[in-house]
C-alpha positions, 0 to 999 in steps of 0.5 A: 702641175706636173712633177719632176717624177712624171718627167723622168718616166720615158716614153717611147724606145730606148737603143738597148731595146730597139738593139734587142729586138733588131738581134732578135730579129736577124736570129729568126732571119738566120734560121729562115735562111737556113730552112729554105737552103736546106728545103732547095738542098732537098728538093735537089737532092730528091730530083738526084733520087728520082732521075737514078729510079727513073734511069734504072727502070728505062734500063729495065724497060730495055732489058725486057725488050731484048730477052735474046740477050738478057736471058741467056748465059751471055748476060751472066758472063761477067759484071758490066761496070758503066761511067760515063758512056763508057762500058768496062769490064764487061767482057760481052757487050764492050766487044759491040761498044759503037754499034748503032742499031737505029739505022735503017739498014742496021741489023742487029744481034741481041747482043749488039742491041743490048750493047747499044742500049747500055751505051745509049743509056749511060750517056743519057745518065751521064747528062743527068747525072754527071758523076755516076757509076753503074753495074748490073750484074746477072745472075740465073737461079732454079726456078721450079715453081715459075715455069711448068717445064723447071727453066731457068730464071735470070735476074740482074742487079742494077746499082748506080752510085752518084755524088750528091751535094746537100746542106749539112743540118747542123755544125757537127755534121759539116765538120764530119765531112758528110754535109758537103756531099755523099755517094748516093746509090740506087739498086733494084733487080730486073728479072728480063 
């Protein structure tokens, strides 16, 4: 016989319950949502960094293969400033700016083979990296203990600065302003 007592023992789920457990779930679906926006963020952010280490080093490359240029005193003239595939403020290669040493019948200058790989360079950046600036500023120092005969040693600095766009990590770092985007840079020193 049964009891008004075992009828009153519930079975089964009733709405609070199943409310929590739905709340519960959608917080842990908030915080997957976010780990995996903040994975891809890094994953582009990352692809940034790695194209300006990439595009510096070909400029590297470029700058050994003309030490005409590069390792005289023309390179220490003045800073070269790059966006886009414009050249500013550099008073040695903006005078080649449109010189192009790939045509068969061209011969070039270790200057105007210098200006022509600076502007082939930034415009390949430029479509990687649509918003970026460069300098690469030369400089010479003493160096005795390199050479037997005491010559002098030439080394540039190359830096880009480019926006970069992430997910913030947390409110407070979006009401900053930083989570919306920031200048990364890149610098390293070539010696040509």
């Amino acid at each position: 016989m049964r009891t008004s007592s075992n009828r009153s023992r519930q079975r089964g789920f009733n709405l609070i319950e199943v409310m929590a457990a739905v709340l519960v779930v959608a917080f842990g679906l908030l915080g997957l949502a976010k780990v995996q926006a903040m994975a891809v963020s890094d994953a582009a952010t990352s692809g940034s960094r790695s194209i300006a280490a990439m595009q510096v080093q070909s400029l590297a490359a470029m700058m050994h293969a003309n030490p005409g240029f590069w390792q005289t005193s023309s390179a220490t003239a003045s800073p070269c400033s790059v966006a886009g595939s414009s050249l500013s403020s550099c008073s040695t290669l903006s005078a080649y700016a449109g010189t192009n040493c790939l045509q068969p019948t061209a011969t070039c200058s270790s200057s105007q083979m210098a200006a022509y790989d600076v502007q082939s360079w930034a415009l390949s950046l430029s479509n990687l990296l649509p918003q970026f600036t460069a300098t690469i500023t030369c400089s010479t120092a003493e160096n005795n203990a390199a050479t037997t005969s005491g010559g002098t040693e030439y080394s540039c600095a190359v830096t880009m600065n480019w926006s970069e766009k992430f997910v913030a990590l947390n409110k407070a770092v979006a009401q900053a302003g930083t989570g919306s985007g920031v200048t990364a840079n890149y610098t390293t020193t070539v010696w040509p």
